[in-house]
KOLVOMI-71780 format. One record per residue: residue number from 1; x, y, z of N, C-alpha, C in turn. Coordinates in nm, 4 decimals. Layout:
pos;n.c1;n.c2;n.c3;ca.c1;ca.c2;ca.c3;c.c1;c.c2;c.c3
NUM;X;Y;Z;X;Y;Z;X;Y;Z
...
END
This chain:
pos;n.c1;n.c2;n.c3;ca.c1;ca.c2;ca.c3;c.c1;c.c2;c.c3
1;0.7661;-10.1316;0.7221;0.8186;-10.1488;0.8572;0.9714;-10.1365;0.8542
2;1.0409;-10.0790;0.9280;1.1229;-10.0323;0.9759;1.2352;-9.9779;0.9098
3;1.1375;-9.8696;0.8193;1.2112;-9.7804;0.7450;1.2752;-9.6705;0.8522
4;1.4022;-9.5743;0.7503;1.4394;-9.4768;0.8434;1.4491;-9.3629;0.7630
5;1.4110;-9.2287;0.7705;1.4161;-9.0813;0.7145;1.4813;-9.0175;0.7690
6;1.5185;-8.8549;0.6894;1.5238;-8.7316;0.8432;1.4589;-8.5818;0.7832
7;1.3960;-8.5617;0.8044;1.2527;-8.4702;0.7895;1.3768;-8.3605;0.7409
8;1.4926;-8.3193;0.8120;1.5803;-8.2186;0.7448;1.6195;-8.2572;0.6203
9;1.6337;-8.3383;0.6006;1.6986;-8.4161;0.4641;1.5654;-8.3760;0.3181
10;1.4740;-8.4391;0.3969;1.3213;-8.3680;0.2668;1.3403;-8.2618;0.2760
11;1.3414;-8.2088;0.3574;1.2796;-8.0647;0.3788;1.4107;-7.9358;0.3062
12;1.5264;-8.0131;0.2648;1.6467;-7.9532;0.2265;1.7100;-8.0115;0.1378
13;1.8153;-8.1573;0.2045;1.8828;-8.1709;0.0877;1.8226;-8.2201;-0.0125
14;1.7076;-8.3018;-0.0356;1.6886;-8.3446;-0.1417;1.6602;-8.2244;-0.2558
15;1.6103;-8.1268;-0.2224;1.6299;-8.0463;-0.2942;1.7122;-7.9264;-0.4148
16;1.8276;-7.9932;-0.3712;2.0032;-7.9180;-0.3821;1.9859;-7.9487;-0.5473
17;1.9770;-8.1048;-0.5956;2.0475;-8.0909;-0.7145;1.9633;-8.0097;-0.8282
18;1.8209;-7.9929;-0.7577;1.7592;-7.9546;-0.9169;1.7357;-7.7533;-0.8463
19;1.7327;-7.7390;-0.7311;1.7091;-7.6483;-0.7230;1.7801;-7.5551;-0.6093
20;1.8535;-7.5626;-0.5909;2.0357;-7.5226;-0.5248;1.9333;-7.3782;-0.4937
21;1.9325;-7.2986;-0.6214;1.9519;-7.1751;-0.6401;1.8180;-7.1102;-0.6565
22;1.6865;-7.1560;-0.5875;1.5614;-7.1267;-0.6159;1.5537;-7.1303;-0.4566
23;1.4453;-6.9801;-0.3919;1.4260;-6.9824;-0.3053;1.3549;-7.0453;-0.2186
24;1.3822;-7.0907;-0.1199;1.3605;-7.1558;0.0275;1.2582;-7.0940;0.0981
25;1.3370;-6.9995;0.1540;1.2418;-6.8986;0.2533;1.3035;-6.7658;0.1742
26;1.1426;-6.7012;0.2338;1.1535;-6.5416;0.1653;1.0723;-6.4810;0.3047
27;1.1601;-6.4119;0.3470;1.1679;-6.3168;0.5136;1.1376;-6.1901;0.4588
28;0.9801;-6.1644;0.4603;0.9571;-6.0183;0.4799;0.9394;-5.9676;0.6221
29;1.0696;-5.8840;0.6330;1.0682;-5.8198;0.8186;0.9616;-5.6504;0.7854
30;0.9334;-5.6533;0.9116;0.8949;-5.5422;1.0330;1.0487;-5.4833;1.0779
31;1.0639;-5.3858;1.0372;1.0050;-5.2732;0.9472;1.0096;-5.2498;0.8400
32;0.8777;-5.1750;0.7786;0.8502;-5.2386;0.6292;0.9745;-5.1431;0.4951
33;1.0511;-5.0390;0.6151;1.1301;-4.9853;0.5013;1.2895;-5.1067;0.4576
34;1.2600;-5.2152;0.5670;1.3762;-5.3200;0.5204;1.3526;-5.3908;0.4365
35;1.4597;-5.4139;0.3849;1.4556;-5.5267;0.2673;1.4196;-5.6663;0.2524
36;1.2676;-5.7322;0.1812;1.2826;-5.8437;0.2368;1.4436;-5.9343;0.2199
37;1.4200;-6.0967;0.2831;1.5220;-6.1753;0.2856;1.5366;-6.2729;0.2136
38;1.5876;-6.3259;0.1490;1.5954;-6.4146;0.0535;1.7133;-6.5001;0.0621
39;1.6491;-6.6835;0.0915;1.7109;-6.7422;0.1098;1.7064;-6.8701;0.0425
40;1.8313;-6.8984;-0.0315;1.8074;-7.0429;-0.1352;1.8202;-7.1686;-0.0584
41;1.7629;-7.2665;-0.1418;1.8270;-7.4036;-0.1026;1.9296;-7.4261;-0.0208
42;2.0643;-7.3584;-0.0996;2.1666;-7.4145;-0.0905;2.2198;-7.3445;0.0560
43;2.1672;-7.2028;0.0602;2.1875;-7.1381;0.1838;2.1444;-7.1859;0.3216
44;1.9408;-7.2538;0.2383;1.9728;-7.2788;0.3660;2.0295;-7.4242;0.4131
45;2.1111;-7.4622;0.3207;2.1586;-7.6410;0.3646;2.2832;-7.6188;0.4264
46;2.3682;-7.4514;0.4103;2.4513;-7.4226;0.4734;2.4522;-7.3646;0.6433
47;2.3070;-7.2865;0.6511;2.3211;-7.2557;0.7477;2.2219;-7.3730;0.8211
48;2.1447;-7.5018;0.7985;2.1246;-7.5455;0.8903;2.2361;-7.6521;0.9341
49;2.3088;-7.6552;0.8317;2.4066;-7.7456;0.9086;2.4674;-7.6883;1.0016
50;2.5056;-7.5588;1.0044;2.5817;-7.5078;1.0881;2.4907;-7.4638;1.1944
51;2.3717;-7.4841;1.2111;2.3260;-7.4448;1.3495;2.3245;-7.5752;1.4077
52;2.2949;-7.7196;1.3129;2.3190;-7.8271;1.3887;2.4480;-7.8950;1.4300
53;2.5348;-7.8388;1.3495;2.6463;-7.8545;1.4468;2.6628;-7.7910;1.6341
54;2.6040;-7.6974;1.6090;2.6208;-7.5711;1.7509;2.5699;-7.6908;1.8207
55;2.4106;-7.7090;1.7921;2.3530;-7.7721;1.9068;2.3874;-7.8963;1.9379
56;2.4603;-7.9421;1.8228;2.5136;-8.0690;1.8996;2.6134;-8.0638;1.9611
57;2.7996;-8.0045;1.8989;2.8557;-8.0159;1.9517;2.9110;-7.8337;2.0992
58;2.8189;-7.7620;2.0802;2.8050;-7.6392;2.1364;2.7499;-7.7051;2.2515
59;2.5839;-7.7454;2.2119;2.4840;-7.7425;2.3176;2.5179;-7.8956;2.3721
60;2.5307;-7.9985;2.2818;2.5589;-8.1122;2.4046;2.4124;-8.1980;2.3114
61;2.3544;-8.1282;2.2103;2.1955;-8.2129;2.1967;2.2272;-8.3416;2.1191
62;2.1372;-8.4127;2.1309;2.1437;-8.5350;2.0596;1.9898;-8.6419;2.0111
63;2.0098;-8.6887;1.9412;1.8840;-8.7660;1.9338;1.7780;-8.8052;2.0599
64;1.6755;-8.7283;2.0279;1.5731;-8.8130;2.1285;1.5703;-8.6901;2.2475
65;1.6882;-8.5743;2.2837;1.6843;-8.4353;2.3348;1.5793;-8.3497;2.3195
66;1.5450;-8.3363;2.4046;1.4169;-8.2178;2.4012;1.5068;-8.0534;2.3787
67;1.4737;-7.9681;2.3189;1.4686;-7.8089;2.2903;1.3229;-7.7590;2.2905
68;1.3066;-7.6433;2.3683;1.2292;-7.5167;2.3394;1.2559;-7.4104;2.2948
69;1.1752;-7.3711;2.1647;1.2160;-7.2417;2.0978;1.0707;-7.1841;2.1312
70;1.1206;-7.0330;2.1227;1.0215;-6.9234;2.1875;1.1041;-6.8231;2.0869
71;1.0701;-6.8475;1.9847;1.0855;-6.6834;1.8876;1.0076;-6.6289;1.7896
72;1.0298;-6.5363;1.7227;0.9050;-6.4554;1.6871;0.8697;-6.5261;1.5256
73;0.8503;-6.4769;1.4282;0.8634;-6.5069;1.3026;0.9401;-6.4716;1.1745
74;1.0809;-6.5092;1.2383;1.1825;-6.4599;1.1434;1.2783;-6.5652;1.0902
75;1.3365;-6.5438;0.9482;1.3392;-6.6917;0.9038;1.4653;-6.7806;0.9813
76;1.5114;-6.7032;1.1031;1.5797;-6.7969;1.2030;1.5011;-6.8873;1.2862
77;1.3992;-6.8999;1.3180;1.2788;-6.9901;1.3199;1.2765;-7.1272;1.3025
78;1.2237;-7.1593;1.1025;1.2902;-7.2533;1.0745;1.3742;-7.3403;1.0365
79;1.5070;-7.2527;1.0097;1.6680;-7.2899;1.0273;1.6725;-7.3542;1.1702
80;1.6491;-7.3180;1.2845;1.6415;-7.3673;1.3863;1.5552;-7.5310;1.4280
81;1.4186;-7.5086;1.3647;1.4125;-7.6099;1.3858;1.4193;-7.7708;1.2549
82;1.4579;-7.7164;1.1533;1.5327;-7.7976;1.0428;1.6698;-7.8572;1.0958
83;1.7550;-7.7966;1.2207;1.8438;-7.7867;1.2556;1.8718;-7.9352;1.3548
84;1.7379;-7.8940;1.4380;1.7098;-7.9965;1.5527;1.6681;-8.1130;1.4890
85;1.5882;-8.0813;1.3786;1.5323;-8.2301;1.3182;1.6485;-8.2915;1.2165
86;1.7663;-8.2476;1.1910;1.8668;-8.3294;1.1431;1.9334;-8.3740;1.2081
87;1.9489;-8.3388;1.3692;2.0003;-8.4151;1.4483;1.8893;-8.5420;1.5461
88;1.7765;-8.5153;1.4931;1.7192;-8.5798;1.5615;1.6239;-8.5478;1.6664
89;1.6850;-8.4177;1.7384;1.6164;-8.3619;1.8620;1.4871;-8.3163;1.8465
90;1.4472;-8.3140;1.9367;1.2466;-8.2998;1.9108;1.2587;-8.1916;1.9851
91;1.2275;-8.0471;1.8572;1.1886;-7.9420;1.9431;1.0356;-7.8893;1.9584
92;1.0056;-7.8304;2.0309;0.8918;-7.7758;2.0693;0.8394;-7.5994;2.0757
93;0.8188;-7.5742;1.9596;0.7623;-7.4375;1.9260;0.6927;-7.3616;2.0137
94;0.6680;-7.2346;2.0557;0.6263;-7.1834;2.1680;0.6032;-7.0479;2.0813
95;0.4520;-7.0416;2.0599;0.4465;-6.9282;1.9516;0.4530;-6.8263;1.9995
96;0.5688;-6.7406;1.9908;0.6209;-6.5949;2.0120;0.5663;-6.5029;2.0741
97;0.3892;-6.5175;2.0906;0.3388;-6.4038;2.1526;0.3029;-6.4456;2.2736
98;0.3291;-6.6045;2.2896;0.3072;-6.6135;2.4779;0.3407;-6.5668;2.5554
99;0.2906;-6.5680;2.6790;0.4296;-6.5010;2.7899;0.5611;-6.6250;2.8414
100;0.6596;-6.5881;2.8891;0.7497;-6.6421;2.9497;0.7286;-6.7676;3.0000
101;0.5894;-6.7277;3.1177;0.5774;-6.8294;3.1725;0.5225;-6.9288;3.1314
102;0.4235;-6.9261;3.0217;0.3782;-7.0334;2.9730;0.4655;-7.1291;2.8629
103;0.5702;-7.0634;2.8215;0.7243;-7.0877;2.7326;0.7778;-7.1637;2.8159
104;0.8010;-7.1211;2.9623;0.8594;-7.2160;3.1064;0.7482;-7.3189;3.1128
105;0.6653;-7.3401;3.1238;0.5899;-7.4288;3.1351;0.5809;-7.5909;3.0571
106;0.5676;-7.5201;2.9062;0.6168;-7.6446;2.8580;0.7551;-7.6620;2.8400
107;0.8630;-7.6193;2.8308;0.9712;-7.6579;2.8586;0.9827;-7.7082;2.9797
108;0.9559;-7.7085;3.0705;0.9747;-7.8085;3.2343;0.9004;-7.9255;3.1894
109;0.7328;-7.9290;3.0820;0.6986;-8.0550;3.0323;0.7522;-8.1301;2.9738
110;0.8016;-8.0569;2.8576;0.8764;-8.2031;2.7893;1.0117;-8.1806;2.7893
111;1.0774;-8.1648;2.9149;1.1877;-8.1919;2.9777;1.3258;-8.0920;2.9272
112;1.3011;-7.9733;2.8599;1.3882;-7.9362;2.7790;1.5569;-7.8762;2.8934
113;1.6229;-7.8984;2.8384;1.7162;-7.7984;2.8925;1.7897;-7.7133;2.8218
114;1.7667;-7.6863;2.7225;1.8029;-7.5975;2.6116;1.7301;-7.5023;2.5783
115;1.7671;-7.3953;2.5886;1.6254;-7.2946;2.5710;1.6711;-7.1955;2.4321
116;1.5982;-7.1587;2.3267;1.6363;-7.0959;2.2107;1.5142;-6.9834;2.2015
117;1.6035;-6.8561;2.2232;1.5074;-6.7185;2.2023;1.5909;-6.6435;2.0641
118;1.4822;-6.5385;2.0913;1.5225;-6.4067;2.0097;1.5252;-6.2948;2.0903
119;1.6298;-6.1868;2.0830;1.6455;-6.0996;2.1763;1.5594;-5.9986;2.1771
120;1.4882;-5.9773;2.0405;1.3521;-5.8946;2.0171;1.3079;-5.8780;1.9153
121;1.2078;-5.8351;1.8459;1.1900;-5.8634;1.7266;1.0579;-5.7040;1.7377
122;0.9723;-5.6800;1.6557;0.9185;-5.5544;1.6172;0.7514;-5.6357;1.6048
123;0.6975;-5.5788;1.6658;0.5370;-5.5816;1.6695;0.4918;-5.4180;1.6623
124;0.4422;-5.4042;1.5229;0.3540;-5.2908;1.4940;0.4464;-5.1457;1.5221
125;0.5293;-5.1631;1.4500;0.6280;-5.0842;1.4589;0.7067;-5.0358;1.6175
126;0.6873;-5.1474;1.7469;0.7648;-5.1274;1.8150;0.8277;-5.2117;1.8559
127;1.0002;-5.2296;1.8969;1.0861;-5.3604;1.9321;1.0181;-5.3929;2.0949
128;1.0194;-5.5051;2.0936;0.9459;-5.6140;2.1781;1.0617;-5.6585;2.2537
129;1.1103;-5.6376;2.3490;1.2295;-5.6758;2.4574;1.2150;-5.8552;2.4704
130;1.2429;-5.9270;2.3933;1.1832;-6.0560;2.4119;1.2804;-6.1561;2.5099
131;1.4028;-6.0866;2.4958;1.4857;-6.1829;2.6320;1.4362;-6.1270;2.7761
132;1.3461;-6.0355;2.7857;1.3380;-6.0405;2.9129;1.2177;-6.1625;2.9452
133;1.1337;-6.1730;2.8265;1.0753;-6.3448;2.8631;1.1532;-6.4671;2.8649
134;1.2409;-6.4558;2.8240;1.3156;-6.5782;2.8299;1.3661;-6.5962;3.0424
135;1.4047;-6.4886;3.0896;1.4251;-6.4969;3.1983;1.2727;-6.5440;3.2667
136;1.2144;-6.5050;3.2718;1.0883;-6.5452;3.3185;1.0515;-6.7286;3.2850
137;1.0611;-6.7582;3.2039;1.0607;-6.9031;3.1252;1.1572;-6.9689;3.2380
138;1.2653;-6.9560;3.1972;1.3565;-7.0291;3.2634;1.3130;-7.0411;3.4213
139;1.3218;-6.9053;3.4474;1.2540;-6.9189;3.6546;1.0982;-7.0321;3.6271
140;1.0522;-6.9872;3.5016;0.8996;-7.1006;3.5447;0.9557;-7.2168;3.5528
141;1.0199;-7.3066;3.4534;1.1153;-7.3890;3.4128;1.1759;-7.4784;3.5466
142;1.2467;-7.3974;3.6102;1.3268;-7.4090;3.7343;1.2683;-7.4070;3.8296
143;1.1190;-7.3988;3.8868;1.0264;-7.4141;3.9721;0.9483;-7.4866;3.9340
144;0.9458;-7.5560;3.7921;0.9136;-7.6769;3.7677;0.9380;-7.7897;3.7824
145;1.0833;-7.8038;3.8237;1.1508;-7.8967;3.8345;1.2378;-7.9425;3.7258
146;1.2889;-7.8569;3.6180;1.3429;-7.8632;3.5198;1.4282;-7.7362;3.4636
147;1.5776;-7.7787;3.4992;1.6334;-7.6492;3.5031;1.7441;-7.6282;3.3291
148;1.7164;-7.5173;3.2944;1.7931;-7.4718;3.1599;1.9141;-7.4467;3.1771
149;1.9828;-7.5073;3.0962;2.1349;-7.5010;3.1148;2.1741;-7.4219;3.0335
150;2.1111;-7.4057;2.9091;2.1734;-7.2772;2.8167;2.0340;-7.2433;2.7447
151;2.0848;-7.0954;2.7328;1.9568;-7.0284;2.6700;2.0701;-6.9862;2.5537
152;2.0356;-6.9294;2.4061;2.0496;-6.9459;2.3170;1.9887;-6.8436;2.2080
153;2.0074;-6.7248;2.2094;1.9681;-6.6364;2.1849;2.0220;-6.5884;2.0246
154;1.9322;-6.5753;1.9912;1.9412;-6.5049;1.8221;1.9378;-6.3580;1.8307
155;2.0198;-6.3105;1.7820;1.9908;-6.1379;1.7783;1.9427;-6.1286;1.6778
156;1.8413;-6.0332;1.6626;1.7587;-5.9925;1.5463;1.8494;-5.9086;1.4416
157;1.9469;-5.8184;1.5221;2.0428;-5.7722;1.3850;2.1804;-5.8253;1.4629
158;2.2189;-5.9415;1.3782;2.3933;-5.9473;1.4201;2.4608;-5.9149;1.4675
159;2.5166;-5.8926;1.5802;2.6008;-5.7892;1.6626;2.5656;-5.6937;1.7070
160;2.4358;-5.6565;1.7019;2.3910;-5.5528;1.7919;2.2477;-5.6232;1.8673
161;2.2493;-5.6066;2.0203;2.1454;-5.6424;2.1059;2.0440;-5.5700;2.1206
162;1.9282;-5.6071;2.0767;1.7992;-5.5424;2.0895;1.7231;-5.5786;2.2167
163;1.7723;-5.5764;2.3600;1.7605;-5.5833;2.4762;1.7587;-5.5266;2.5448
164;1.7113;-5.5108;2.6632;1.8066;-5.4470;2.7667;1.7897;-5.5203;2.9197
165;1.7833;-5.6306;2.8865;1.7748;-5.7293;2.9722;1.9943;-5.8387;2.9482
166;1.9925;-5.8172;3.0368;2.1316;-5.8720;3.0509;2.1444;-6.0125;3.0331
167;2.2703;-6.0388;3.0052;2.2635;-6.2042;2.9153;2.3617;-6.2299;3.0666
168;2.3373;-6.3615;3.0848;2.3653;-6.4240;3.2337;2.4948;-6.4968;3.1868
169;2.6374;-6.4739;3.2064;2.7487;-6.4963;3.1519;2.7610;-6.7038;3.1881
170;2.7840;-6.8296;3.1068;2.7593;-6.8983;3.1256;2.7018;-7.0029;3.0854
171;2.5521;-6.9008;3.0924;2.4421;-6.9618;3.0874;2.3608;-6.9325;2.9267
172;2.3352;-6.7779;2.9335;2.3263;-6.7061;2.8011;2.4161;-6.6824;2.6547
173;2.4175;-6.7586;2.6036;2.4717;-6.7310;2.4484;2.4233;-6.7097;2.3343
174;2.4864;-6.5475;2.2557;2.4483;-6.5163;2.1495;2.4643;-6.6153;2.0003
175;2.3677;-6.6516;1.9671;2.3863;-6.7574;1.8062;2.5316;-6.7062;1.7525
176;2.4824;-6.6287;1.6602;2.5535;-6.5685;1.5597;2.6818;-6.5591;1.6168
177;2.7239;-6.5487;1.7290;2.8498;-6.5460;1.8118;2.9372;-6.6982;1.8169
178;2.8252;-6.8110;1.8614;2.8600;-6.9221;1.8858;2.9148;-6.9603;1.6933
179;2.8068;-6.9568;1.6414;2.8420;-7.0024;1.4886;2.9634;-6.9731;1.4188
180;2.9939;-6.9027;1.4285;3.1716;-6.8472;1.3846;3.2391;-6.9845;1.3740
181;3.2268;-7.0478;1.5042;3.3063;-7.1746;1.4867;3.2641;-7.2865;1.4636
182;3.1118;-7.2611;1.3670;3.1047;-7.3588;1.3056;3.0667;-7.3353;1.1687
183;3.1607;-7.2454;1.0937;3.1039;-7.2303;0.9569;3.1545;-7.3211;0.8678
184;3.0477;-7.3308;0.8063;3.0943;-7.4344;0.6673;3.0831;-7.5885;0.7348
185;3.0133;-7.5770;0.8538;3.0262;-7.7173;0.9221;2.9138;-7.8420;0.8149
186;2.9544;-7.9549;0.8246;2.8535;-8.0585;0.7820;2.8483;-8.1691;0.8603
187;2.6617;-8.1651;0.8740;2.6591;-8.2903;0.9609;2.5265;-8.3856;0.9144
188;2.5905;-8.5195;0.8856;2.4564;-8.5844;0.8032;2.3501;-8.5917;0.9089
189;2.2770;-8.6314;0.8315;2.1203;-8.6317;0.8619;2.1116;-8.7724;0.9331
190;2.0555;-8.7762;1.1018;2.0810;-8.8775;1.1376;1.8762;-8.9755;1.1300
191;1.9291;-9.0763;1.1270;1.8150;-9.1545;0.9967;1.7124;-9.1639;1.1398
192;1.6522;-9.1978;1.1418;1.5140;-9.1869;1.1946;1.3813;-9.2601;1.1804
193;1.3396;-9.3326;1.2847;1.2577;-9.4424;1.2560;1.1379;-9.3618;1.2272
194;1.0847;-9.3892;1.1241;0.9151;-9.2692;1.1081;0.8473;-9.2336;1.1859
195;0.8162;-9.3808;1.3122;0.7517;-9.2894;1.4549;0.8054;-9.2390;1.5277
196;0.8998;-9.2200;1.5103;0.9914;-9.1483;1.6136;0.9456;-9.0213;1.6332
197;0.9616;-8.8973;1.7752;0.8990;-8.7797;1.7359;0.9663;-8.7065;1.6797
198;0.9009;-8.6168;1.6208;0.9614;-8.4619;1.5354;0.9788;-8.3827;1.5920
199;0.8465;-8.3281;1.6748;0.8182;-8.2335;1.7306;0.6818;-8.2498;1.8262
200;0.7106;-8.1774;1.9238;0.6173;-8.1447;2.0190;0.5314;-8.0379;1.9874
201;0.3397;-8.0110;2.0061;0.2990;-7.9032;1.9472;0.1884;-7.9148;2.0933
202;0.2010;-7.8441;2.1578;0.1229;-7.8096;2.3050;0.0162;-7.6881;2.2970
203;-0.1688;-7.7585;2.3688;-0.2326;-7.6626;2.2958;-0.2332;-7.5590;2.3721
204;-0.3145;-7.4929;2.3856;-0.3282;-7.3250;2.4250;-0.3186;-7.3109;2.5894
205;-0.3980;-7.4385;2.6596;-0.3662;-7.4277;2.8115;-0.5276;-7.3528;2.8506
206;-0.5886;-7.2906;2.7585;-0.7374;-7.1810;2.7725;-0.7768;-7.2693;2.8470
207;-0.8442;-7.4082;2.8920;-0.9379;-7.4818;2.9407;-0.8197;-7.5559;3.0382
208;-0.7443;-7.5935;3.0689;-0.6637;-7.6392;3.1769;-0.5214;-7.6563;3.1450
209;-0.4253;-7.7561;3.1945;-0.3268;-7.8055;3.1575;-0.2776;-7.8111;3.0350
210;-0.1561;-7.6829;2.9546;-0.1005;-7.7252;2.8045;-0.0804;-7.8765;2.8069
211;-0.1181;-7.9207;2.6518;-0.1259;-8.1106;2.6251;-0.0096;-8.1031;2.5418
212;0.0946;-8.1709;2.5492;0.1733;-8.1459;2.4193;0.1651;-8.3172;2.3661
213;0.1428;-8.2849;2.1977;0.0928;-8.3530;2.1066;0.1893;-8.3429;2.0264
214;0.2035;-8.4699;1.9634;0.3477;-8.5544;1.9193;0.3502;-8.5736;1.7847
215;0.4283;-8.4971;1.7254;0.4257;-8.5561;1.5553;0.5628;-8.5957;1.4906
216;0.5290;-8.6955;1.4065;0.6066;-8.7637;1.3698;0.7242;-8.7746;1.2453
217;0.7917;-8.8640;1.2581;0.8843;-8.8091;1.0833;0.8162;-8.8171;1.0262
218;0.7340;-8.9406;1.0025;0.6285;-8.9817;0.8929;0.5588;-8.8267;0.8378
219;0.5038;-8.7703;0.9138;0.4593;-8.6546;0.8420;0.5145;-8.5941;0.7327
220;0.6867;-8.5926;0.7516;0.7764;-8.5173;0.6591;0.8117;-8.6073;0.5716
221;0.7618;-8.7224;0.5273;0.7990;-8.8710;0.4420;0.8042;-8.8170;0.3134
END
């Protein structure tokens, strides 16, 4: 009883001293003439700090903050949400091939105002315009009664937009853009009562109303 963890902390730093330099995630992309990705420990303890800096001091998030991510399967994914769970924030996964509106849907549920896409990503050798669902989300979102204050967009290649859906000046911000000013950032792992939530996981919606179902640090113990 009333221990405290942070699921980023297992899931990363403890890992640093014996294995810094042994891979993490290994990103095989679409298309298959690219190179897979290869990412260590230590990389990724660099870049999730620095995305949890963004969302905290960028986005405004904080413990106990709801986020919705809606992106495809690229290892910006779970940098993202390793990111949210060192700050605490409980994000909620929205597996990539939904539509918009059902992405808007549970984000108006569990209250998000942060919205995190990918601008497109490649299904079966063709790019998938995926910010134009994000606009759709947000309008579901906002006729939900729950309006997005920033959407949060990952480009699939760095500096170049795989879109052609327009970023809403404001409101829309490119990652990789925002991060600049937070490289090399560090931010501890804020401790966490075990029941506290992790994450939100909402089922399919096939038979009525998406349920979103609550998991805990304890899982990541």
């Amino acid at each position: 009883m009333g221990g405290a963890l942070n699921a980023s902390y297992n899931c990363v730093d403890r890992h640093l001293a014996k294995h810094r330099n042994k891979a993490a995630l290994i990103f095989v992309p679409e298309l298959e003439e690219e190179d897979p990705a290869v990412v260590t420990y230590q990389e990724l303890f660099v870049r999730v700090n620095e995305v949890a800096a963004m969302l905290r001091d960028f986005a405004g998030l904080k413990a106990g903050d709801r986020v919705t991510i809606h992106m495809p399967m690229i290892a910006e994914l779970p940098i993202t949400m390793l990111a949210c769970a060192r700050l605490g924030v409980i994000h909620s996964v929205v597996f990539g091939g939904f539509s918009g509106e059902a992405c808007g849907l549970r984000a108006a549920d569990s209250g998000s105002r942060v919205l995190i896409y990918a601008d497109g990503y490649y299904r079966s050798g063709k790019m998938i315009d995926h910010k134009a669902s994000a606009e759709i989300a947000i309008a579901t979102a906002e006729k939900n009664g729950q309006k997005i204050e920033k959407a949060l967009v990952w480009r699939r290649y760095p500096g170049k937009y795989c879109s052609a859906t327009p970023m809403i000046k404001g409101r829309d911000f490119f990652v990789d853009g925002v991060l600049k000013d937070f490289a090399r950032a560090r931010i501890d792992p804020v401790p966490m009562d075990s029941e506290a939530p992790l994450f939100l996981m909402y089922t399919s919606g096939t038979t009525g109303e998406p349920k979103g179902c609550m998991a805990t640090h304890l899982l990541f113990g």
